[in-house]
N, CA and C atoms of all chains as a GROMACS GRO file, in nm:
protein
  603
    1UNK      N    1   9.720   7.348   8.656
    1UNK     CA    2   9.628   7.273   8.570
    1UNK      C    3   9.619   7.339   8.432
    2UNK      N    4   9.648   7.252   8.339
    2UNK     CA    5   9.605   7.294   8.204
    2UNK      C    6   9.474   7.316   8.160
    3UNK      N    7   9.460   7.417   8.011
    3UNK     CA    8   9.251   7.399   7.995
    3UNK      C    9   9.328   7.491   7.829
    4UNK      N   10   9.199   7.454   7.737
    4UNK     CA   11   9.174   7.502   7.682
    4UNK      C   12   9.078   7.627   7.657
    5UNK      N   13   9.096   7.659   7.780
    5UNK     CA   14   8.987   7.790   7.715
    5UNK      C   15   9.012   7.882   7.656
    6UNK      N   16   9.140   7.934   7.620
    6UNK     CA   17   9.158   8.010   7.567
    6UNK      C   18   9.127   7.985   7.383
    7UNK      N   19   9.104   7.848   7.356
    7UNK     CA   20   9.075   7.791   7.220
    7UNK      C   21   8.965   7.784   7.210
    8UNK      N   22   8.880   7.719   7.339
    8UNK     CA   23   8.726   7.764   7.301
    8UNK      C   24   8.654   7.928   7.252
    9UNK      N   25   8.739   7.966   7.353
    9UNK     CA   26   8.685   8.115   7.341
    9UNK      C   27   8.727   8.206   7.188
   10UNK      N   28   8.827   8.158   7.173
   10UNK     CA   29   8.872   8.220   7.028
   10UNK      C   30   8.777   8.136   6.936
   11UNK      N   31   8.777   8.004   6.946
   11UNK     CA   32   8.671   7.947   6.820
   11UNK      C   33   8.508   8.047   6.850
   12UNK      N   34   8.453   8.084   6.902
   12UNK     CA   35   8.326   8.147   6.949
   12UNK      C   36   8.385   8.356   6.882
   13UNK      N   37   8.492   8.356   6.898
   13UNK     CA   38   8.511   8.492   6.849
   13UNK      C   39   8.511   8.586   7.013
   14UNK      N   40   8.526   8.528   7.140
   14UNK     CA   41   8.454   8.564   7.231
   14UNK      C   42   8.596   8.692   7.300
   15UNK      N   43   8.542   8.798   7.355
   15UNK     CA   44   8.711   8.876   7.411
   15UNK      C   45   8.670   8.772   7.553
   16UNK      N   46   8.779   8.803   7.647
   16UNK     CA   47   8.784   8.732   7.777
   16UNK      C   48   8.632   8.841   7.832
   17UNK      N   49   8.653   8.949   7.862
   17UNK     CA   50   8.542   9.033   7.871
   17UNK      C   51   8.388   8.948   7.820
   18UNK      N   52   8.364   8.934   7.707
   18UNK     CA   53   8.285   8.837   7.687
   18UNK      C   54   8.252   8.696   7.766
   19UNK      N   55   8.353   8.654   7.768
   19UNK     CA   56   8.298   8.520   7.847
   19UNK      C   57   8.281   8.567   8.006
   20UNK      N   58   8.356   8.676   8.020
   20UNK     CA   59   8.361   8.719   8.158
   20UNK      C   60   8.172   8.729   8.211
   21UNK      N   61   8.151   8.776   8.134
   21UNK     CA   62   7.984   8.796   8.154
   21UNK      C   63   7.860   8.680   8.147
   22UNK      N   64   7.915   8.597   8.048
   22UNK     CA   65   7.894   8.472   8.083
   22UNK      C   66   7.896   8.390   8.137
   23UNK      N   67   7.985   8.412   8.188
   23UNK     CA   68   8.016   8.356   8.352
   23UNK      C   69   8.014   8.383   8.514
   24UNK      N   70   7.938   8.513   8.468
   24UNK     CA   71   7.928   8.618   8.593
   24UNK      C   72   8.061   8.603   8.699
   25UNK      N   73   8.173   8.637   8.619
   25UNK     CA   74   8.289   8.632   8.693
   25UNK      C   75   8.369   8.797   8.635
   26UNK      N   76   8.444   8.802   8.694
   26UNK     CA   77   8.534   8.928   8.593
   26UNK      C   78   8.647   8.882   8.522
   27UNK      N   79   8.672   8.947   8.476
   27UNK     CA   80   8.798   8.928   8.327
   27UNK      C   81   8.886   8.906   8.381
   28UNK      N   82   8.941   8.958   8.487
   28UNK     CA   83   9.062   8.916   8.574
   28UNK      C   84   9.062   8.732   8.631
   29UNK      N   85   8.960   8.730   8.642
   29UNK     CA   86   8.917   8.563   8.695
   29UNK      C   87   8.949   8.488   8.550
   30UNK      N   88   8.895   8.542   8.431
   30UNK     CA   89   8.897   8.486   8.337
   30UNK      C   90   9.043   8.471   8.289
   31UNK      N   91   9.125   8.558   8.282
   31UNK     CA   92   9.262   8.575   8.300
   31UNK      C   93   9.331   8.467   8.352
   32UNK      N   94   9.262   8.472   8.471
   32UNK     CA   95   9.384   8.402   8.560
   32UNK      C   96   9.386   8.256   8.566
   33UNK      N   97   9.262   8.196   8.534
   33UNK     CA   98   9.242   8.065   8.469
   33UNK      C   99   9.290   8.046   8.370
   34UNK      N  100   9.262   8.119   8.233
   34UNK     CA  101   9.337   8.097   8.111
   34UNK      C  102   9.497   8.095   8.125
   35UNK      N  103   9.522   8.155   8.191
   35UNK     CA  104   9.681   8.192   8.208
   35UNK      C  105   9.745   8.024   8.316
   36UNK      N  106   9.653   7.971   8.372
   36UNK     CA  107   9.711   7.864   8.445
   36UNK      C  108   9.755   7.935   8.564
   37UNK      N  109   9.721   7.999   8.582
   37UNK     CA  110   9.762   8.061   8.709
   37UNK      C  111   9.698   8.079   8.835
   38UNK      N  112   9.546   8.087   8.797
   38UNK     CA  113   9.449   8.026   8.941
   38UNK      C  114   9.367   7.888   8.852
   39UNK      N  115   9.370   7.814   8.943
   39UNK     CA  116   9.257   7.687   8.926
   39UNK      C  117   9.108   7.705   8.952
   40UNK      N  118   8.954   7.748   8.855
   40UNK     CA  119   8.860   7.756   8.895
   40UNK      C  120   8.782   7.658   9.015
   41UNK      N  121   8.722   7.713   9.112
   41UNK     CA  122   8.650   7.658   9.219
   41UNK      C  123   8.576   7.524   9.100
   42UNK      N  124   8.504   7.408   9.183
   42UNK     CA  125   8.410   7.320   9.086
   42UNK      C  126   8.296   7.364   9.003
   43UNK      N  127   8.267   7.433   9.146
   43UNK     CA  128   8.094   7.494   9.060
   43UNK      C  129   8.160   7.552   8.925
   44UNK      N  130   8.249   7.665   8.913
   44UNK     CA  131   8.262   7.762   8.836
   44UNK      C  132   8.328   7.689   8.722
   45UNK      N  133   8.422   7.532   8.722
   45UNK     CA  134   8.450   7.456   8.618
   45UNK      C  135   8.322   7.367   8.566
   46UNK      N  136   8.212   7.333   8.688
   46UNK     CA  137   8.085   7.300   8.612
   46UNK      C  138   8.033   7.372   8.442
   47UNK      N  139   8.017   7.546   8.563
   47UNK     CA  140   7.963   7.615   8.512
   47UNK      C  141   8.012   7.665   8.322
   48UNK      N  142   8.166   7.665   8.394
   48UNK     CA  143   8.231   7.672   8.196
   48UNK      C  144   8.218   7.569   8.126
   49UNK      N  145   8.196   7.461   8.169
   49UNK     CA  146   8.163   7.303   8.056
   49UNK      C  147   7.990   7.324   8.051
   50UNK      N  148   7.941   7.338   8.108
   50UNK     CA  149   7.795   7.353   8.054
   50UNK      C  150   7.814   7.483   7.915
   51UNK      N  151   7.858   7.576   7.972
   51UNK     CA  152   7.869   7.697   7.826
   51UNK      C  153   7.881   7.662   7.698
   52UNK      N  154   8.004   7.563   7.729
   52UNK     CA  155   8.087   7.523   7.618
   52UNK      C  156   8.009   7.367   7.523
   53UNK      N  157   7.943   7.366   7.656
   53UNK     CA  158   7.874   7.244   7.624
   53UNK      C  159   7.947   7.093   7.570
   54UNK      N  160   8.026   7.082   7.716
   54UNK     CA  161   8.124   7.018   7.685
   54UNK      C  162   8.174   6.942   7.866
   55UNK      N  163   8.245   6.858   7.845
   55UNK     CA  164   8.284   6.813   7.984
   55UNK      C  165   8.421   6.870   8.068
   56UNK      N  166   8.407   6.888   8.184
   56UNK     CA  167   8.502   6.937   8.283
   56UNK      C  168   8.639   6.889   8.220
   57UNK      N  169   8.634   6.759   8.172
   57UNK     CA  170   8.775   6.699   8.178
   57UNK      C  171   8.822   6.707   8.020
   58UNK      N  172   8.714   6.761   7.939
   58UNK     CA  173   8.771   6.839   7.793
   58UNK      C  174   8.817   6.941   7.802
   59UNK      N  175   8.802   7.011   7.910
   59UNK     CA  176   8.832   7.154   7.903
   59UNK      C  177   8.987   7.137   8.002
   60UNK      N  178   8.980   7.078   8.132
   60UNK     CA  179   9.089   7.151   8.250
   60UNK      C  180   9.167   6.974   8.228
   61UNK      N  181   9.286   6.980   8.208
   61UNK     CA  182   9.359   6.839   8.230
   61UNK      C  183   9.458   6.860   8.363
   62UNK      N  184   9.434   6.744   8.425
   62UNK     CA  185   9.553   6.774   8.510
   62UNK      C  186   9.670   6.714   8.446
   63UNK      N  187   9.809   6.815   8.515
   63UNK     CA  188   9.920   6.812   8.520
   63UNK      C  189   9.965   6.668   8.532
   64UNK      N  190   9.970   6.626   8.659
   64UNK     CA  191  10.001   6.510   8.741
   64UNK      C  192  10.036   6.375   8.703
   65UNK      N  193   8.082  11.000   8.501
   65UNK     CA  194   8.116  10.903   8.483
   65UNK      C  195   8.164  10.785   8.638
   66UNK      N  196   8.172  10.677   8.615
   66UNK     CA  197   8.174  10.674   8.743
   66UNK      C  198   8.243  10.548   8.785
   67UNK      N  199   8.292  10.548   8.906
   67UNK     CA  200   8.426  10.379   8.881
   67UNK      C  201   8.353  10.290   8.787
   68UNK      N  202   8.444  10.194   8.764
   68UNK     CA  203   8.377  10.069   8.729
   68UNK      C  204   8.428   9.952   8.801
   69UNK      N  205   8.366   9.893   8.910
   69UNK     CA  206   8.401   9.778   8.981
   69UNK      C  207   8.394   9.643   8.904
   70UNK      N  208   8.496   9.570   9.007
   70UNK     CA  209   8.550   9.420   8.944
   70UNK      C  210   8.414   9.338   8.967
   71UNK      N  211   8.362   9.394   9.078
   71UNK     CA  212   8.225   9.311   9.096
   71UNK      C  213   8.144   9.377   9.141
   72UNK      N  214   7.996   9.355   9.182
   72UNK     CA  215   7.877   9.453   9.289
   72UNK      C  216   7.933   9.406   9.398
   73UNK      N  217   7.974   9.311   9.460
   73UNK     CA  218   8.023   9.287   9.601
   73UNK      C  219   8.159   9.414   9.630
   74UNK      N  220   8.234   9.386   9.507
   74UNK     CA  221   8.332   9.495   9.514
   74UNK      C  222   8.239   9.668   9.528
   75UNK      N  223   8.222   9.684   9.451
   75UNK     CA  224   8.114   9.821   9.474
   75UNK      C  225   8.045   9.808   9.632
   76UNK      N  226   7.961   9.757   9.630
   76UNK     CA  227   7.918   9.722   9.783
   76UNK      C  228   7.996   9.772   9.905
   77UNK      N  229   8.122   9.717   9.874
   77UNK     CA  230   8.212   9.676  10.003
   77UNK      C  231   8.239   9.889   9.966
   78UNK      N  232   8.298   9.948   9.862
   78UNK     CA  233   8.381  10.036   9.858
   78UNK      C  234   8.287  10.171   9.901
   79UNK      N  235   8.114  10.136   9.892
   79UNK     CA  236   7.988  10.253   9.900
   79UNK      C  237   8.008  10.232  10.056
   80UNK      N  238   7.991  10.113  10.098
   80UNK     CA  239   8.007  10.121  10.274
   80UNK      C  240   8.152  10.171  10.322
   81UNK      N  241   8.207  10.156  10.284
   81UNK     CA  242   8.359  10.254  10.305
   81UNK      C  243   8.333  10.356  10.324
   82UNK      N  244   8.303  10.427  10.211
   82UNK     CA  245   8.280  10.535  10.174
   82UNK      C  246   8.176  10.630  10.251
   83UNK      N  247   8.051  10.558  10.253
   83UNK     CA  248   7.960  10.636  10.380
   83UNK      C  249   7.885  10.569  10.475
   84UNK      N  250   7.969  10.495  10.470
   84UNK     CA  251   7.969  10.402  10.657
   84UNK      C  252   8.090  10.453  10.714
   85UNK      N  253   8.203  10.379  10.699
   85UNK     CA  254   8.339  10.458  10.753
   85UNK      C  255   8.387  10.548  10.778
   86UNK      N  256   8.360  10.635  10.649
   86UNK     CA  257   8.407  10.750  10.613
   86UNK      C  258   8.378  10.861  10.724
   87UNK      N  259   8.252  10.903  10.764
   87UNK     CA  260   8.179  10.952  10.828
   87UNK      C  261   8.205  10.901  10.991
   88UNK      N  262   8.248  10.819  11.009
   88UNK     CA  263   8.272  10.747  11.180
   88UNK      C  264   8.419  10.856  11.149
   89UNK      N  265   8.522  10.806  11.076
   89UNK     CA  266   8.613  10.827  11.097
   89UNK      C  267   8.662  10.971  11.122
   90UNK      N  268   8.595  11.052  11.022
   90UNK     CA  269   8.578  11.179  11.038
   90UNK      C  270   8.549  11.192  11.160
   91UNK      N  271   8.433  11.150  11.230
   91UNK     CA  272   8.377  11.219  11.363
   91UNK      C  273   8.527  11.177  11.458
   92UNK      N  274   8.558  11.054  11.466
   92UNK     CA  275   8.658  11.020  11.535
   92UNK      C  276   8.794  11.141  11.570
   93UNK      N  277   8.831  11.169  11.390
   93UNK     CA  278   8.972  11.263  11.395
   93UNK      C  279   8.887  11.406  11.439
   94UNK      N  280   8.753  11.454  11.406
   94UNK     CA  281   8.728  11.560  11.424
   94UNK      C  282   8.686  11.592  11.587
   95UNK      N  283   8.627  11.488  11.695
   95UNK     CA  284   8.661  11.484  11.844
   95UNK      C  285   8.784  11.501  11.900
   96UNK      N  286   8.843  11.420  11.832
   96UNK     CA  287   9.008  11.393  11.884
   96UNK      C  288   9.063  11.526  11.914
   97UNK      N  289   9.042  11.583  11.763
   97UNK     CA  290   9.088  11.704  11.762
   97UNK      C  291   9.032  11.794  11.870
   98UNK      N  292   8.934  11.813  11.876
   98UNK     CA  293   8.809  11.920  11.942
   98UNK      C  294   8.877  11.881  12.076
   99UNK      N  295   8.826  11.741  12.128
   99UNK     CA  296   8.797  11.728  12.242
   99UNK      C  297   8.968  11.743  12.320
  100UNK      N  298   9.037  11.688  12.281
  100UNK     CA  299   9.164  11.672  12.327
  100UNK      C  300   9.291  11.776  12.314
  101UNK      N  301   9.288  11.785  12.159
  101UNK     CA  302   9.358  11.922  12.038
  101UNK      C  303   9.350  12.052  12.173
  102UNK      N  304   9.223  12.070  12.095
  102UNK     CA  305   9.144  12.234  12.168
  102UNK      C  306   9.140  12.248  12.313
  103UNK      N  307   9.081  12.146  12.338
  103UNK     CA  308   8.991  12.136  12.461
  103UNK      C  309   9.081  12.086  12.624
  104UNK      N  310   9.189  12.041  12.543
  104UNK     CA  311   9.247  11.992  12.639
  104UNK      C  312   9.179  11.870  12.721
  105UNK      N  313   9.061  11.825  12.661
  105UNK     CA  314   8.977  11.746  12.766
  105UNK      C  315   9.017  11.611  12.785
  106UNK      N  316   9.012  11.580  12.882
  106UNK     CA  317   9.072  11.406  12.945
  106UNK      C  318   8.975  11.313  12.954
  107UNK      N  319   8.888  11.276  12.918
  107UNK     CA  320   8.787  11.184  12.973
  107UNK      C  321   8.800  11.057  13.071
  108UNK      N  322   8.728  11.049  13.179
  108UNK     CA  323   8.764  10.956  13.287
  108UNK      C  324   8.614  10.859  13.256
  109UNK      N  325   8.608  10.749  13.312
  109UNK     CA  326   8.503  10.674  13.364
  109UNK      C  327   8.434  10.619  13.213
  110UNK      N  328   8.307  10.614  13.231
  110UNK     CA  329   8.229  10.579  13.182
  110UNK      C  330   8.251  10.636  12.987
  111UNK      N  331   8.272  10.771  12.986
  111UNK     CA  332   8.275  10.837  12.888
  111UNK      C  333   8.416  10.793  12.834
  112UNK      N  334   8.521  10.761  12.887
  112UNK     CA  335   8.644  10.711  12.874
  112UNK      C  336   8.647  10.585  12.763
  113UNK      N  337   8.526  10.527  12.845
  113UNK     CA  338   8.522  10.387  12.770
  113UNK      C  339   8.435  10.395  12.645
  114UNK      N  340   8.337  10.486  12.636
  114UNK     CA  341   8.253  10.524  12.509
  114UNK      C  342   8.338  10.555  12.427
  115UNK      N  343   8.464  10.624  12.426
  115UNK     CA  344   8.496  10.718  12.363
  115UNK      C  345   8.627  10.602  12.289
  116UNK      N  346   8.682  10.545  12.356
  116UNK     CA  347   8.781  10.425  12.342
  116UNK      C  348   8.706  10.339  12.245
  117UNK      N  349   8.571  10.291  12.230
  117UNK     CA  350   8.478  10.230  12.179
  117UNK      C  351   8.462  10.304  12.018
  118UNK      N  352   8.454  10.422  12.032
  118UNK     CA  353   8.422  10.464  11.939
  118UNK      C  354   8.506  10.491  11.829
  119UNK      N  355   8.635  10.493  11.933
  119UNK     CA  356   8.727  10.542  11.835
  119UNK      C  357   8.826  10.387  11.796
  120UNK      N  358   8.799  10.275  11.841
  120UNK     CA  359   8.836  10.102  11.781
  120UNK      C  360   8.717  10.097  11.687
  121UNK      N  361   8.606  10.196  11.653
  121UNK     CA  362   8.530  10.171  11.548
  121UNK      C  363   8.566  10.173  11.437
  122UNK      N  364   8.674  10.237  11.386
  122UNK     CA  365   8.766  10.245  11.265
  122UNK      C  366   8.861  10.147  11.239
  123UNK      N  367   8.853  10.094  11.350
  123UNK     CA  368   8.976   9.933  11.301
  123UNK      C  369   8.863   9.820  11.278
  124UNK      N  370   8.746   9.836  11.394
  124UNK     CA  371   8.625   9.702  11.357
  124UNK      C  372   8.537   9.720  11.242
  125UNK      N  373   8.510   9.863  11.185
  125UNK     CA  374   8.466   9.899  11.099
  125UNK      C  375   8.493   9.807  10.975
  126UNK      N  376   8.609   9.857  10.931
  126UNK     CA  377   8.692   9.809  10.841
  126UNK      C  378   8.651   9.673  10.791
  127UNK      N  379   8.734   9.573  10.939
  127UNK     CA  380   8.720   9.436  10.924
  127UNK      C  381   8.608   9.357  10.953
  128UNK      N  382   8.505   9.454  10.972
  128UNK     CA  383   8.352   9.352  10.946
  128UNK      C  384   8.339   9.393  10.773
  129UNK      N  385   8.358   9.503  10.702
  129UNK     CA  386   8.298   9.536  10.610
  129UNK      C  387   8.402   9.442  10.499
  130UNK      N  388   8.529   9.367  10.586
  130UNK     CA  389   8.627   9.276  10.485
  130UNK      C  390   8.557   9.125  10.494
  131UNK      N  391   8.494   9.135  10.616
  131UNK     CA  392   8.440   9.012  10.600
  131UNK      C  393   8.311   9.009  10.527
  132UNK      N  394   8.236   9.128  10.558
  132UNK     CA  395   8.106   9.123  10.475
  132UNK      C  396   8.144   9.106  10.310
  133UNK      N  397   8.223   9.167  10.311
  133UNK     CA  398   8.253   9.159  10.136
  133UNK      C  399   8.328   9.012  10.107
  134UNK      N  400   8.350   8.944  10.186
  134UNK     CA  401   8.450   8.793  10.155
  134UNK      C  402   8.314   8.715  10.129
  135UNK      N  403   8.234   8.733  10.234
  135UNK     CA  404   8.111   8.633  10.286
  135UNK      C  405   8.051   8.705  10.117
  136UNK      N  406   8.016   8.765  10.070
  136UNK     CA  407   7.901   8.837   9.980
  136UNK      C  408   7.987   8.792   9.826
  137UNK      N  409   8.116   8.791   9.839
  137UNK     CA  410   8.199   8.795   9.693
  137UNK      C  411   8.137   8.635   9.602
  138UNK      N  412   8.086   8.652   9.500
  138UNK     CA  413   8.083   8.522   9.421
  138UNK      C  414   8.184   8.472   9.346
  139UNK      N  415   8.261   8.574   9.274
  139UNK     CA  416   8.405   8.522   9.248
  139UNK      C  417   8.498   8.480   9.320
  140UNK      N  418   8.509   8.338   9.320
  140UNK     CA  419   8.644   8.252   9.347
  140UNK      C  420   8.760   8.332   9.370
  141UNK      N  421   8.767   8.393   9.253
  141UNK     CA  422   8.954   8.504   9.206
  141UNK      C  423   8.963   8.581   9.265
  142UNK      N  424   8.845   8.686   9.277
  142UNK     CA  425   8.868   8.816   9.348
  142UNK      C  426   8.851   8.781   9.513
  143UNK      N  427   8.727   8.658   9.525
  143UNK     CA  428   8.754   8.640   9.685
  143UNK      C  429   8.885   8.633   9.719
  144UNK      N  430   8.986   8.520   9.660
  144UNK     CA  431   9.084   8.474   9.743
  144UNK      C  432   9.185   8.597   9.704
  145UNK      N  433   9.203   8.680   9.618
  145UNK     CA  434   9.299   8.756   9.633
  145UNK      C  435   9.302   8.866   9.742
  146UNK      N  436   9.167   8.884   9.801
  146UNK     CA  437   9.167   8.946   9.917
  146UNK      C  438   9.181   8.875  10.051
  147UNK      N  439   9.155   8.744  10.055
  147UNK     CA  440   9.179   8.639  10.128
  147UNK      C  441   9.358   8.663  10.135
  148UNK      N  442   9.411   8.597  10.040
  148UNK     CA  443   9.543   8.637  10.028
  148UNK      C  444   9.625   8.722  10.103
  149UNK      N  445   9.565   8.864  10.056
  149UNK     CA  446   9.617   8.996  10.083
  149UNK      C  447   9.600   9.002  10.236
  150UNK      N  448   9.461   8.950  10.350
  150UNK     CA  449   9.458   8.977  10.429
  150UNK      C  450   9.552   8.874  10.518
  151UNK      N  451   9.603   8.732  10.481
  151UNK     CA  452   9.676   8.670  10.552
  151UNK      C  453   9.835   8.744  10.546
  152UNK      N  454   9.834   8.785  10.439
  152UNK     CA  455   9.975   8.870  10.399
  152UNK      C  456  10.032   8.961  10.500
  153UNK      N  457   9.880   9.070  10.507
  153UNK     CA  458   9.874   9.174  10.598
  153UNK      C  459   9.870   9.123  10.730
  154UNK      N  460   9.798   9.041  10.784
  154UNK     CA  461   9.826   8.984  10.948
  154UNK      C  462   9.964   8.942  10.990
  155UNK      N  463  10.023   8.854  10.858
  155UNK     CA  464  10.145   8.786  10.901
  155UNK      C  465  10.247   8.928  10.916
  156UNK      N  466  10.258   8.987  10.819
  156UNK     CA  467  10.350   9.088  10.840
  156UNK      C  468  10.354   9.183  10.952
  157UNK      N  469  10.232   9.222  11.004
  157UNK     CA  470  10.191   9.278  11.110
  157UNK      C  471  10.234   9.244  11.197
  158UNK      N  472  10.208   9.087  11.216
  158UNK     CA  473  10.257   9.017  11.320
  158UNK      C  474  10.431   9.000  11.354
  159UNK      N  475  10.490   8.930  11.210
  159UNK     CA  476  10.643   8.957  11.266
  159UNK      C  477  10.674   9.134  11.278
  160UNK      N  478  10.597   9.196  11.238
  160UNK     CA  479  10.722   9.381  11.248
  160UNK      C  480  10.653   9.381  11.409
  161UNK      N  481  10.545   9.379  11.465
  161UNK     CA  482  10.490   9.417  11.605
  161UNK      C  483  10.551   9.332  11.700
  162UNK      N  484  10.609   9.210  11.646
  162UNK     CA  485  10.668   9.096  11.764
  162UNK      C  486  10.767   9.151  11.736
  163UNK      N  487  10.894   9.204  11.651
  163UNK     CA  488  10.987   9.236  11.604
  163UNK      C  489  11.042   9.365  11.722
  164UNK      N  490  10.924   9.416  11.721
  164UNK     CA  491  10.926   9.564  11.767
  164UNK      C  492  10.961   9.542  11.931
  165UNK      N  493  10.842   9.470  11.979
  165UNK     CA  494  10.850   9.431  12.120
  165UNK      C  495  10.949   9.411  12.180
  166UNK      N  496  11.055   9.289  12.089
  166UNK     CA  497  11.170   9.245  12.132
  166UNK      C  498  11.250   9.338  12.131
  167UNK      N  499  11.268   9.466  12.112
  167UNK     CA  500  11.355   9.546  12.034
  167UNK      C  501  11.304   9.678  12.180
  168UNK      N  502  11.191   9.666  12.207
  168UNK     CA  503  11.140   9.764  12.319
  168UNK      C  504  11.177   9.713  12.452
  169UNK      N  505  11.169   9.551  12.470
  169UNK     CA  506  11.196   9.490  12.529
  169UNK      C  507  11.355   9.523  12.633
  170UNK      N  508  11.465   9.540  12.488
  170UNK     CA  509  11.583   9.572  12.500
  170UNK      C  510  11.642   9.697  12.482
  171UNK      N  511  11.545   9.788  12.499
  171UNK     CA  512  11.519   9.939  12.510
  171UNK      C  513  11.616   9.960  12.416
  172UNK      N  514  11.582   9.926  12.305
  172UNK     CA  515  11.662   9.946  12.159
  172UNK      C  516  11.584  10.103  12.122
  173UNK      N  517  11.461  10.097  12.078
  173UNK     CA  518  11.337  10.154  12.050
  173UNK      C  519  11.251  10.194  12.168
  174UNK      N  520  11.169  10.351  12.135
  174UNK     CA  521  11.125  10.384  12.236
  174UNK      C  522  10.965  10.310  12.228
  175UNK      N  523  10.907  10.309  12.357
  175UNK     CA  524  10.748  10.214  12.346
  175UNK      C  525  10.668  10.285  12.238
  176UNK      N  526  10.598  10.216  12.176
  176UNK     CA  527  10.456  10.290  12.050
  176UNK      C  528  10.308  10.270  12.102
  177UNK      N  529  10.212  10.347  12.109
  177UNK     CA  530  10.115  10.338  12.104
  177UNK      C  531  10.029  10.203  12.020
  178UNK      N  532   9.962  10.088  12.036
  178UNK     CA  533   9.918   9.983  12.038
  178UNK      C  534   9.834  10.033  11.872
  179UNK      N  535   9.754  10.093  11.921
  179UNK     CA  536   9.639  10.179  11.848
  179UNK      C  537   9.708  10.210  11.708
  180UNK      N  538   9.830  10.215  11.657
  180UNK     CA  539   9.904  10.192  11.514
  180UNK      C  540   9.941  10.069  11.431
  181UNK      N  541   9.872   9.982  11.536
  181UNK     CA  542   9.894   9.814  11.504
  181UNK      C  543   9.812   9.844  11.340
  182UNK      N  544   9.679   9.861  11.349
  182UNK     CA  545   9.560   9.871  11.256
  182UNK      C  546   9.631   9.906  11.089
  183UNK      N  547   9.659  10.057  11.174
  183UNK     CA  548   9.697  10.128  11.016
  183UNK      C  549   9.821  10.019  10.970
  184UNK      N  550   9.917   9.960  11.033
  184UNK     CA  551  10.032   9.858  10.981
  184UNK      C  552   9.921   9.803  10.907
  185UNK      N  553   9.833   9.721  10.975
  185UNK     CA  554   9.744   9.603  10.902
  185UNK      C  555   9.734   9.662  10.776
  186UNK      N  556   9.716   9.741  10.793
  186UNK     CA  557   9.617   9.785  10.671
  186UNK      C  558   9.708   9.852  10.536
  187UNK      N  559   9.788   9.866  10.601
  187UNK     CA  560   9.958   9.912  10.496
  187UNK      C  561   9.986   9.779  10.397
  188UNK      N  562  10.012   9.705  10.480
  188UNK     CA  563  10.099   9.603  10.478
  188UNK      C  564   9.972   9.511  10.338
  189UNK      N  565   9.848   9.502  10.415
  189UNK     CA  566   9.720   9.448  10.322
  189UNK      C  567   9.728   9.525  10.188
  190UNK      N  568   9.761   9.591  10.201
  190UNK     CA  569   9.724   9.686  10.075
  190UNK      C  570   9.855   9.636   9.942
  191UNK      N  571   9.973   9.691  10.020
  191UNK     CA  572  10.095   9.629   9.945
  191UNK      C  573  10.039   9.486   9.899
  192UNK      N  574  10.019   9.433   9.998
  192UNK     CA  575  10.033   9.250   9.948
  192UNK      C  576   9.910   9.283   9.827
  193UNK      N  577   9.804   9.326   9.857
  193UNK     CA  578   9.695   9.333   9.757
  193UNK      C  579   9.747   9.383   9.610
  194UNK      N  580   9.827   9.426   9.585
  194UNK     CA  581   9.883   9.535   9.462
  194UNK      C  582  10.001   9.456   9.427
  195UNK      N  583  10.079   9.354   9.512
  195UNK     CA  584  10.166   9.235   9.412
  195UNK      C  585  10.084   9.120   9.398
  196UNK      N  586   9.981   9.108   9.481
  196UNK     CA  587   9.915   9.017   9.477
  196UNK      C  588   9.845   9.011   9.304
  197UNK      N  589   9.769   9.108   9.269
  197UNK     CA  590   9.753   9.111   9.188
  197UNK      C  591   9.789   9.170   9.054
  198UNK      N  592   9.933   9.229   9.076
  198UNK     CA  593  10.024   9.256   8.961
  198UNK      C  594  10.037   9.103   8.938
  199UNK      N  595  10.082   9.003   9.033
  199UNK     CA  596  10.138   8.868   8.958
  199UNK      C  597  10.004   8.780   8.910
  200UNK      N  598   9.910   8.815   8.933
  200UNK     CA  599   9.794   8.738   8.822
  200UNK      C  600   9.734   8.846   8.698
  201UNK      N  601   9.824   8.962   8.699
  201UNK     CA  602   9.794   9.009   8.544
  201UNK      C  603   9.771   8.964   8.435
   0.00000   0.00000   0.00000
């Protein structure tokens, strides 16, 4: 799955560390989403579109 | 100064290791030693089975404190990479110990003590845990 977070987070000035805390996740989680490489659980894609203040399907596109 | 964990569930899980486990296990190698080493002692009956009990406390130990920490983890990422690591570690366990059998079976290999199944598990978990998460670097 694709996402922009790595564009949100740079527009905010944010390190991954940063959002990491904002998200009560660790940097490695944050990583591994940005990277496309793990897909966040729902709650936790809720949880980054509320931050961003923005919708699930602005942020993660599917592939498919 | 002092680690810095990926999470408090992670910390959690590594303080009960540390002086939950730690301390069984010790008593475990330090009987073993005493009672058997030194002592020459055999235990029959009742004490046989305490002692058998006590000393599978280091393999159940372990894997309640993997589940307590799966059940307790709020991260998605770090849950499943230990999720991961532990299907990794069973499967492998499983083909080298079926591997082995067949191979004892055909008196290729001499028989092994059962009781080394664990530490495999726990070899094998560990490896998978350390590519597991080299490839989500």
């Amino acid at each position: 799955m694709k996402n922009r977070l790595r564009v949100l987070r740079a527009e905010r000035e944010w390190s991954q560390a940063d959002l990491a805390e904002r998200l009560e996740v660790s940097r490695q989680s944050v990583n591994a989403i940005e990277t496309g490489k793990y897909d966040p659980s729902l709650p936790l894609a809720f949880k980054v579109a509320r931050l961003f203040e923005t919708t699930i399907e602005a942020i993660f596109t599917d592939e498919a | 100064m002092g680690f810095k964990f990926n999470s408090p569930a992670e910390g959690r899980f590594n303080d009960r290791m540390l002086f939950i486990m730690m301390p069984i296990f010790t008593a475990v190698v330090f009987l073993g030693w005493w009672g058997f080493g030194y002592h020459h002692f055999h235990p029959t009956g009742i004490l046989a089975y305490l002692f058998a009990t006590l000393a599978s406390l280091t393999a159940i130990g372990p894997i309640l404190l993997i589940g307590l920490y799966i059940a307790e983890e709020k991260d998605d990422f770090l849950r499943s990479i230990y999720t991961q690591s532990m299907l990794w570690g069973i499967g492998a366990t499983l083909i080298v110990t079926t591997f082995w059998g067949f191979l004892e079976t055909l008196d290729l290999v001499p028989h092994e003590n059962p009781v080394y199944v664990f530490t495999l598990f726990a070899f094998f978990m560990g490896i998978a845990r350390a590519l597991i998460k080299w490839r989500y670097r």
